[in-house]
mmCIF file of the N, C-alpha and C atoms, coordinates in Angstrom:
data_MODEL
# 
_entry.id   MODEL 
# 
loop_
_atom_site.group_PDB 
_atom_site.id 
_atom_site.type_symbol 
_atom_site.label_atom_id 
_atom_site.label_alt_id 
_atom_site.label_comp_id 
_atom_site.label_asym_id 
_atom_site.label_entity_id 
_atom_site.label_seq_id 
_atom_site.pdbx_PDB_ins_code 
_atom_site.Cartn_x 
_atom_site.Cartn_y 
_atom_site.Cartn_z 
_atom_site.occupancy 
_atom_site.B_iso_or_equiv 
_atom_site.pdbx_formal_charge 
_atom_site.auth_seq_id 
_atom_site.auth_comp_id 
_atom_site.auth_asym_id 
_atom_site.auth_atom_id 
_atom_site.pdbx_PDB_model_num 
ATOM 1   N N  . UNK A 1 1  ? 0.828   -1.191 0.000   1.00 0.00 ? 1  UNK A N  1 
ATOM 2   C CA . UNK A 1 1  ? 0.000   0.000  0.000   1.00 0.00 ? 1  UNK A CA 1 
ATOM 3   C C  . UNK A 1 1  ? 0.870   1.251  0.000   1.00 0.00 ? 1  UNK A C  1 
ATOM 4   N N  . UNK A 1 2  ? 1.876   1.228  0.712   1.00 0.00 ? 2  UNK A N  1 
ATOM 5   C CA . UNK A 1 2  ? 2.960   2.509  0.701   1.00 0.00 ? 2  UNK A CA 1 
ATOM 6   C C  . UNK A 1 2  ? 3.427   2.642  -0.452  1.00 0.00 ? 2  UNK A C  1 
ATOM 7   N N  . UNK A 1 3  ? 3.792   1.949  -1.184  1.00 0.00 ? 3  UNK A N  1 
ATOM 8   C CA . UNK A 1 3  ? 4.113   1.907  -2.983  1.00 0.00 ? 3  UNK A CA 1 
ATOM 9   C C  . UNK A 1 3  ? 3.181   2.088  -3.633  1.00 0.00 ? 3  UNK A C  1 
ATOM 10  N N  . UNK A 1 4  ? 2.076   1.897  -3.296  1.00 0.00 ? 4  UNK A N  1 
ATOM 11  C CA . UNK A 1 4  ? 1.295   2.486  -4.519  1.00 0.00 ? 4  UNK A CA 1 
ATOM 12  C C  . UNK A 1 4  ? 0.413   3.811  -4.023  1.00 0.00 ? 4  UNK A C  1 
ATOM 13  N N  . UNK A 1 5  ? 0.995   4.291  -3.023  1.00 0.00 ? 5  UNK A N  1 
ATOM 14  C CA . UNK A 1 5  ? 0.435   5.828  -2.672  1.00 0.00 ? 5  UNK A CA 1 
ATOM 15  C C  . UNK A 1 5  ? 1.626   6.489  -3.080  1.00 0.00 ? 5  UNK A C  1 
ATOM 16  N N  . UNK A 1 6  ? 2.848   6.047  -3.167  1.00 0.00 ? 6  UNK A N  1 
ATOM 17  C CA . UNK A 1 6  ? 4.083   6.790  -4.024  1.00 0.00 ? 6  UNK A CA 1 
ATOM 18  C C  . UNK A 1 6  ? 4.106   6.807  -5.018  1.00 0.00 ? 6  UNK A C  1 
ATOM 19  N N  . UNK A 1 7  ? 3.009   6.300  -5.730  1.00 0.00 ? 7  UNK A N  1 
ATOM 20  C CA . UNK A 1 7  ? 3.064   6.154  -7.373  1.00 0.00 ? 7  UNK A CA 1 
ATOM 21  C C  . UNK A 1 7  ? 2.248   7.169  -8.013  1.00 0.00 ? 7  UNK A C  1 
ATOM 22  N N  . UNK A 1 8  ? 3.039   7.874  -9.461  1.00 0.00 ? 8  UNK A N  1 
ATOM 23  C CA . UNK A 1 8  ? 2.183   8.846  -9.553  1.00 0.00 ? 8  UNK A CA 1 
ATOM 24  C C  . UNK A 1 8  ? 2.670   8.659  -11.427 1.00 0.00 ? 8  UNK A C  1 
ATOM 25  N N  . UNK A 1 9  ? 1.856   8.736  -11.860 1.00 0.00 ? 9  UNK A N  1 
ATOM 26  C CA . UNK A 1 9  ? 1.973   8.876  -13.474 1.00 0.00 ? 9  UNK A CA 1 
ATOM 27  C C  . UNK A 1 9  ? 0.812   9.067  -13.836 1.00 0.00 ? 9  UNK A C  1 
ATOM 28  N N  . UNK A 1 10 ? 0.702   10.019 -15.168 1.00 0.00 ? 10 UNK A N  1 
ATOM 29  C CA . UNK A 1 10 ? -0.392  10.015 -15.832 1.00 0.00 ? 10 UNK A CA 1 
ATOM 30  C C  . UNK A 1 10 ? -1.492  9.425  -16.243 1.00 0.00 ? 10 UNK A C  1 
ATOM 31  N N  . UNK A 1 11 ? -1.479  8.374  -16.487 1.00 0.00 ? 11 UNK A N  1 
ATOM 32  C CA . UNK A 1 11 ? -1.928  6.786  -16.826 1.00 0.00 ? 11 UNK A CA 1 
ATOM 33  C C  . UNK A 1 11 ? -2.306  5.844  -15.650 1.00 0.00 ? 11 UNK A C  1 
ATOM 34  N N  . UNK A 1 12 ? -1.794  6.364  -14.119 1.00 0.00 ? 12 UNK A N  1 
ATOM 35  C CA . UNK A 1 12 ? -2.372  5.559  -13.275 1.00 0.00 ? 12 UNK A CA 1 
ATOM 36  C C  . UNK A 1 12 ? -3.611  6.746  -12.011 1.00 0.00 ? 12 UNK A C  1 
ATOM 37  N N  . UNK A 1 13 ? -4.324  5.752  -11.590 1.00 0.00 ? 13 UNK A N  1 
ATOM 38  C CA . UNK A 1 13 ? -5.342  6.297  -10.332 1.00 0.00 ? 13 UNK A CA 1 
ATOM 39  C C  . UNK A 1 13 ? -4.547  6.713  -9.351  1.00 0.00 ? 13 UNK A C  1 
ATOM 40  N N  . UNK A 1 14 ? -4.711  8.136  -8.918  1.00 0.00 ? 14 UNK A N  1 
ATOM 41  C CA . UNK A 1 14 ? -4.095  7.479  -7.711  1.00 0.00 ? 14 UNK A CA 1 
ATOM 42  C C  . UNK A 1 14 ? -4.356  7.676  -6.632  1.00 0.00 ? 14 UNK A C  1 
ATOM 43  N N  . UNK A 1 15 ? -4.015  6.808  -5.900  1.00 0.00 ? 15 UNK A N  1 
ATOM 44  C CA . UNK A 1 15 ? -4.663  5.803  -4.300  1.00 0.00 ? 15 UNK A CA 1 
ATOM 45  C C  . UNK A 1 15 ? -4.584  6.950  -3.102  1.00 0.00 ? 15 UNK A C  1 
ATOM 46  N N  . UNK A 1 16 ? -5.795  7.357  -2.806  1.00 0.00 ? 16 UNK A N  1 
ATOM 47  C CA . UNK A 1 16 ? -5.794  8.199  -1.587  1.00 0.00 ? 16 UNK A CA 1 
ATOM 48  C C  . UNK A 1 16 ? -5.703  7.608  -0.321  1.00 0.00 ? 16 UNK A C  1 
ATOM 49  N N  . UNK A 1 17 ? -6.386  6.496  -0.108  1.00 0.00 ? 17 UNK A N  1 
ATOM 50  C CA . UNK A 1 17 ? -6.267  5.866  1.408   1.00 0.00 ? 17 UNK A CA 1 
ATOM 51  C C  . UNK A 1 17 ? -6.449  4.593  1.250   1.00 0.00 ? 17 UNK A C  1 
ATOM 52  N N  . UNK A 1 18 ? -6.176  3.632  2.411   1.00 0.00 ? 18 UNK A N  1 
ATOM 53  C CA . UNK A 1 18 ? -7.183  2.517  2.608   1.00 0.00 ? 18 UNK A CA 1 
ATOM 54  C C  . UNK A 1 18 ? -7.666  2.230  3.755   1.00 0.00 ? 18 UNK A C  1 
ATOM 55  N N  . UNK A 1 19 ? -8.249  1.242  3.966   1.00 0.00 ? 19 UNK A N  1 
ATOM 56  C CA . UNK A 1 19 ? -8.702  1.177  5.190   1.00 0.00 ? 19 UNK A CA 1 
ATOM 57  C C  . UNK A 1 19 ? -9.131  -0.464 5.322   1.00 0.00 ? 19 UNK A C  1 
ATOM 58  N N  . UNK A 1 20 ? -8.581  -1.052 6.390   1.00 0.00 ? 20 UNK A N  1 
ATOM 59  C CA . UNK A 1 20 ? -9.146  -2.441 6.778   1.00 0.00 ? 20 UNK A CA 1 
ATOM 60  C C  . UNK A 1 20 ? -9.846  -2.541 8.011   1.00 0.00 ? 20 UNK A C  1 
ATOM 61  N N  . UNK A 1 21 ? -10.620 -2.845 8.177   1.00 0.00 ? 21 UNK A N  1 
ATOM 62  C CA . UNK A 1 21 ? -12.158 -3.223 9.398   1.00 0.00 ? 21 UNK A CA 1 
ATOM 63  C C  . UNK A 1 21 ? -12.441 -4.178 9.126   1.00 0.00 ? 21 UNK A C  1 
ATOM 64  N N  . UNK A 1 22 ? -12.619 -5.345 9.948   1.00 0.00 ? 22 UNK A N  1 
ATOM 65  C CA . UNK A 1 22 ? -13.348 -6.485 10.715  1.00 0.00 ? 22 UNK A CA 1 
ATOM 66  C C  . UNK A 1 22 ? -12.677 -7.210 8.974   1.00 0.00 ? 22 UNK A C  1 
ATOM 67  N N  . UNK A 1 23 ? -11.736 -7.896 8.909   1.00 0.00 ? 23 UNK A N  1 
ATOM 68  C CA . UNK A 1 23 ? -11.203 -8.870 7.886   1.00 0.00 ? 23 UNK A CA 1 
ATOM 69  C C  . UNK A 1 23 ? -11.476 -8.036 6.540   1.00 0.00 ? 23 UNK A C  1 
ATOM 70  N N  . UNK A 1 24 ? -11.740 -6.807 6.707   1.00 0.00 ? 24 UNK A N  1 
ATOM 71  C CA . UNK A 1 24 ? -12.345 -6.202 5.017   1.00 0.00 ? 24 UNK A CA 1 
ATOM 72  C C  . UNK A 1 24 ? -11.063 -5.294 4.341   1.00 0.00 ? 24 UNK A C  1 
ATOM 73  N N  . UNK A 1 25 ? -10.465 -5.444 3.689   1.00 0.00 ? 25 UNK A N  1 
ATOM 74  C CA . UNK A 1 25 ? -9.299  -4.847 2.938   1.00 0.00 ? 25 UNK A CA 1 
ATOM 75  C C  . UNK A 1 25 ? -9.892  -3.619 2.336   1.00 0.00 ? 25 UNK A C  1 
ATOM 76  N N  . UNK A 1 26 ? -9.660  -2.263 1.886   1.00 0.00 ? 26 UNK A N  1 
ATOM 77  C CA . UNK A 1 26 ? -10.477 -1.632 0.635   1.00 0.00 ? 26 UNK A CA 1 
ATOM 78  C C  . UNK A 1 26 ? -9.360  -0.658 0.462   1.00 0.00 ? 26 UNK A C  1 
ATOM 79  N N  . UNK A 1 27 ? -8.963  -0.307 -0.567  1.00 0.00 ? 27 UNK A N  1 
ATOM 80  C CA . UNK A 1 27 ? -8.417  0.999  -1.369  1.00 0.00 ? 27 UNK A CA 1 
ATOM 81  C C  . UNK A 1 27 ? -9.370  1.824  -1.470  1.00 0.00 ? 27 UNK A C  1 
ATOM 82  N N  . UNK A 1 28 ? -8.835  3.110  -1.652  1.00 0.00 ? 28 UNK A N  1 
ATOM 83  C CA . UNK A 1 28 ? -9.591  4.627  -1.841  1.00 0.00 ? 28 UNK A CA 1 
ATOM 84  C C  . UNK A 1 28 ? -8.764  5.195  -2.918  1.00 0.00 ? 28 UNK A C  1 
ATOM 85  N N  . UNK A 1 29 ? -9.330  5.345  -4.320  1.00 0.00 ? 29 UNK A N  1 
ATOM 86  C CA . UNK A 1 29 ? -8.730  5.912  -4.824  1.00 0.00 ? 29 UNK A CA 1 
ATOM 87  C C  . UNK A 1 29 ? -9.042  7.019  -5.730  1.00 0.00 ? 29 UNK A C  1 
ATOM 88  N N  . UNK A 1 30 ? -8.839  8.186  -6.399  1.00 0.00 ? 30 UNK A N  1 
ATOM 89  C CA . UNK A 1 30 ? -9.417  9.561  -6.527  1.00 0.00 ? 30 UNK A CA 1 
ATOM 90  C C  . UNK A 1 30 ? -10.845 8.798  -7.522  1.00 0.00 ? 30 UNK A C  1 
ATOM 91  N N  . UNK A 1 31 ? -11.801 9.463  -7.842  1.00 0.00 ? 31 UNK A N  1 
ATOM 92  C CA . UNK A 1 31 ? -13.033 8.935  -8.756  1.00 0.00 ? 31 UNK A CA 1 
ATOM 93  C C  . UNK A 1 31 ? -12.337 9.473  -10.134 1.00 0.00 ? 31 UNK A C  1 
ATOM 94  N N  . UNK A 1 32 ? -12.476 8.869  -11.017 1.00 0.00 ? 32 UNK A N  1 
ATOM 95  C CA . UNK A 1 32 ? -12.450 8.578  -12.712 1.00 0.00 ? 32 UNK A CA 1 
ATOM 96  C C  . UNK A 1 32 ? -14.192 9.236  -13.188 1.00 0.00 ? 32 UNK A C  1 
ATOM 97  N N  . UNK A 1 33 ? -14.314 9.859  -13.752 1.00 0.00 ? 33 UNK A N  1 
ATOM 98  C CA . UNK A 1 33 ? -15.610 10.019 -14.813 1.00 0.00 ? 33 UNK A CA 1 
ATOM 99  C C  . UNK A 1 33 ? -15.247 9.197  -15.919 1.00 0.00 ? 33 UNK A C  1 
ATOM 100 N N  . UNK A 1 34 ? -16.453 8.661  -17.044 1.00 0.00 ? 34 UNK A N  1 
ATOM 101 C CA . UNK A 1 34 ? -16.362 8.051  -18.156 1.00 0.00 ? 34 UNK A CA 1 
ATOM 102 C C  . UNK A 1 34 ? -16.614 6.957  -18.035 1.00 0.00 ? 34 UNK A C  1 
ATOM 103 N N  . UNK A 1 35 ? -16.957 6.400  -16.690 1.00 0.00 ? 35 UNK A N  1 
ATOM 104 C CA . UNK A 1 35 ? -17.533 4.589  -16.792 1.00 0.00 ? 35 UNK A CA 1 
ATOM 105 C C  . UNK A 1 35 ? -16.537 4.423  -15.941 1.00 0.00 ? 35 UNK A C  1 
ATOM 106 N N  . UNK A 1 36 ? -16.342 2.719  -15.990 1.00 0.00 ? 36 UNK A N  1 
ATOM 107 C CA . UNK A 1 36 ? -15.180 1.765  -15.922 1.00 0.00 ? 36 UNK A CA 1 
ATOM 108 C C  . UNK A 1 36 ? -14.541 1.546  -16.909 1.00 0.00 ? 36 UNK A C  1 
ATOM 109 N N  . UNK A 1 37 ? -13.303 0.476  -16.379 1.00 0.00 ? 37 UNK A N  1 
ATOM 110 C CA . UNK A 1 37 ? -12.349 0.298  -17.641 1.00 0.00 ? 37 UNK A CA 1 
ATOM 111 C C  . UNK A 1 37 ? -12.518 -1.151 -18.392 1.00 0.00 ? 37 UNK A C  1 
ATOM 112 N N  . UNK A 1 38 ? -13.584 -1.502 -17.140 1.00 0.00 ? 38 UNK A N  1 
ATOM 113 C CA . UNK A 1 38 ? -14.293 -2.799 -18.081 1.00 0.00 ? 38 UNK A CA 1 
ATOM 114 C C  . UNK A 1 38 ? -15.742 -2.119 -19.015 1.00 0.00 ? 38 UNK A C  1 
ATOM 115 N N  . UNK A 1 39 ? -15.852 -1.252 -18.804 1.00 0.00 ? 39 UNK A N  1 
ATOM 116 C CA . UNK A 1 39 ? -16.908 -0.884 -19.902 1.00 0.00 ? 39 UNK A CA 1 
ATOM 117 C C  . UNK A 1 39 ? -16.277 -0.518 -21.248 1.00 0.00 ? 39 UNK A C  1 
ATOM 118 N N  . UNK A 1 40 ? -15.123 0.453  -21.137 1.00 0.00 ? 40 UNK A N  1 
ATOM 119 C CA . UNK A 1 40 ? -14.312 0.464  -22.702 1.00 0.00 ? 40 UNK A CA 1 
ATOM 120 C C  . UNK A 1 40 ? -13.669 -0.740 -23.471 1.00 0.00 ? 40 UNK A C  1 
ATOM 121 N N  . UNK A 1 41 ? -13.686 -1.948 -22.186 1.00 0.00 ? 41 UNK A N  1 
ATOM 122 C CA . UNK A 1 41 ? -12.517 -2.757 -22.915 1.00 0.00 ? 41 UNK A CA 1 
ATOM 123 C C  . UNK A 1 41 ? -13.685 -3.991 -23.166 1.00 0.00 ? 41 UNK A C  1 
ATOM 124 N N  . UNK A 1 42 ? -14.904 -4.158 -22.980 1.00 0.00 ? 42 UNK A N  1 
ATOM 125 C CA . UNK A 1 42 ? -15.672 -5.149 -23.061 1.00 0.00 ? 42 UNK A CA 1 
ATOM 126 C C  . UNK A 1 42 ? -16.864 -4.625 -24.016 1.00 0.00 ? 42 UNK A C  1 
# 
């Protein structure tokens, strides 16, 4: 998670927080407009 909050390029999301509670893992990462990236690629 520390590596990919150091990551910064044009081409990637990038990861504001995460957070784990009661066995639940989750990333936070800035919102995208335009869909998903399974909607362009499917």
């Amino acid at each position: 998670v520390l590596l990919l909050g150091r990551l910064h390029h044009r081409n990637l999301v990038n990861l504001v927080g995460y957070c784990t509670e009661k066995g639940q893992n989750m990333l936070v990462y800035v919102y995208m407009c335009n869909g998903s990236l399974a909607s362009h690629l499917y």
